[in-house]
C-alpha positions, 0 to 999 in steps of 0.5 A, a space after each residue: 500500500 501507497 503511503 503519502 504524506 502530501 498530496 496536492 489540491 486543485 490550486 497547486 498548493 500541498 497538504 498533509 494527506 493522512 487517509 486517503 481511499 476510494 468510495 461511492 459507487 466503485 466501493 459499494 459495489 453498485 459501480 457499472 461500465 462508465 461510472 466515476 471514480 470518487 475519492 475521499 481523504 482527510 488531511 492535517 493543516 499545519 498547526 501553525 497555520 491556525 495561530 494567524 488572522 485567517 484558519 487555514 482551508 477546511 476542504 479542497 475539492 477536486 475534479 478529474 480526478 474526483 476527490 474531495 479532502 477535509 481538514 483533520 478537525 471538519 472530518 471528526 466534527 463530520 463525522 461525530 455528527 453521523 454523517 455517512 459520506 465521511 464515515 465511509 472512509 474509516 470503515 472501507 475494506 483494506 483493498 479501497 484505501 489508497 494512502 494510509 498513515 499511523 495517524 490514520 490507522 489510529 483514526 480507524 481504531 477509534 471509529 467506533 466512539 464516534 457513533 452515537 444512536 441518534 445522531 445515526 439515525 438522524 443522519 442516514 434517515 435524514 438523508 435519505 428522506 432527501 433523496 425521496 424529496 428529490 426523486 418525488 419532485 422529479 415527477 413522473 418519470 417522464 424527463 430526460 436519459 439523463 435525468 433518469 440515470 440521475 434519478 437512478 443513482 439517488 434511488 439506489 443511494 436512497 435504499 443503501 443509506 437506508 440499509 447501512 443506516 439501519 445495520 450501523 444503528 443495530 449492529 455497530 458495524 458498517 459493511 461498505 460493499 453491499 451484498 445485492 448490486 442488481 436488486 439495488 439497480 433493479 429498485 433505482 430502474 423502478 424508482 426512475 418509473 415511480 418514485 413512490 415505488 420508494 416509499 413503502 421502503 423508507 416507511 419500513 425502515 423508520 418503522 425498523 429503526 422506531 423498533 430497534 434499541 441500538 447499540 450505539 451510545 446515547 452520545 459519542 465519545 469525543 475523549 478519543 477523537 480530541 486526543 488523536 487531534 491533537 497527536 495530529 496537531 503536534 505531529 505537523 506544526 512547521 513553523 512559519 516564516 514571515 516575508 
């Protein structure tokens, strides 16, 4: 495995890439012929970088390749709230990671204290309660090709939230890959024809989460996340020399 301790964004300048893998599509097995390759990754700022008037760049995103990368703080901030495209990163199987540091194997170790049962159930339902506004704003299925393809897409993106929400909430654990591809392109082609076709689904689960006690403490665990930070915080401090 590739490890790199910089990386450079989309405005030429460097940063400290700590973990950095492939997500989306490609690592939950949904991908077909044609489908982009996303990347997520986090990265540490230098720490003297936050002693001036203006904090240092939180995200850089970037196309061709797709890649977006948040600053070590955002992501754990990101991610103690629930939010499932950032937590992706720490639960990716070992074949997906691209660049990978101490650091941020550290950061996997300690993935499990920064769940909490509600801020998941919120999170995953939350967003996919947004992906069912979209697809049921979109009408009845008379648009584009394209549109349908993107009708598609957040239609499989909508039951998988709902599925990896669910097993996350009841179980702890998150498996990236899921383990029926086709049904998943079978429900988003019926979606694209009838987004109430998706509705049933997402009342089944909010009825599946109302039913379950997770496992999942009522909050998470910050201690182990501002510890890591600030082992980041003082691993990449370079002083700055002023002009």
């Amino acid at each position: 495995m590739q490890v790199a301790p910089a990386s450079r964004t989309n405005k030429g300048s460097s940063v400290n890439v700590l973990l950095s893998g492939i997500v989306g599509s490609t690592a939950y097995g949904l991908a077909r012929p044609g489908s982009d390759i996303d990347r997520l990754g986090l990265f540490a700022a230098n720490t003297a970088d936050f002693h001036g008037l203006h904090r240092p760049t939180e995200s850089h995103v970037t196309n061709h390749p797709d890649q977006t990368l948040h600053e070590a703080a955002k992501w754990c901030r990101l991610a103690l709230g629930g939010n499932p495209t950032v937590l992706e990163l720490v639960w990716l199987p070992d074949d997906l990671y691209e660049f990978r540091t101490p650091l941020g194997d550290e950061l996997i170790d300690i993935r499990s204290t920064l769940l909490s049962a509600k801020r998941v159930r919120d999170a995953y339902l939350g967003y996919a309660t947004q992906q069912f506004k979209r697809l049921y704003d979109r009408g009845d299925g008379s648009f584009s090709a394209d549109t349908r393809k993107r009708t598609e897409k957040h239609a499989r993106h909508l039951r998988r939230l709902c599925h990896q929400g669910f097993q996350l909430y009841s179980t702890g654990h998150l498996q990236i890959r899921v383990d029926n591809p086709d049904e998943y392109h079978e429900f988003g082609e019926q979606v694209a024809a009838d987004s109430m076709v998706a509705l049933p689904m997402l009342q089944r689960y909010e009825a599946l989460f109302d039913a379950t006690t997770s496992v999942l403490p009522d909050k998470p665990d910050e201690a182990p996340a501002e510890a890591w930070l600030r082992r980041v915080r003082a691993a990449h401090y370079e002083p700055v020399t002023q002009a």
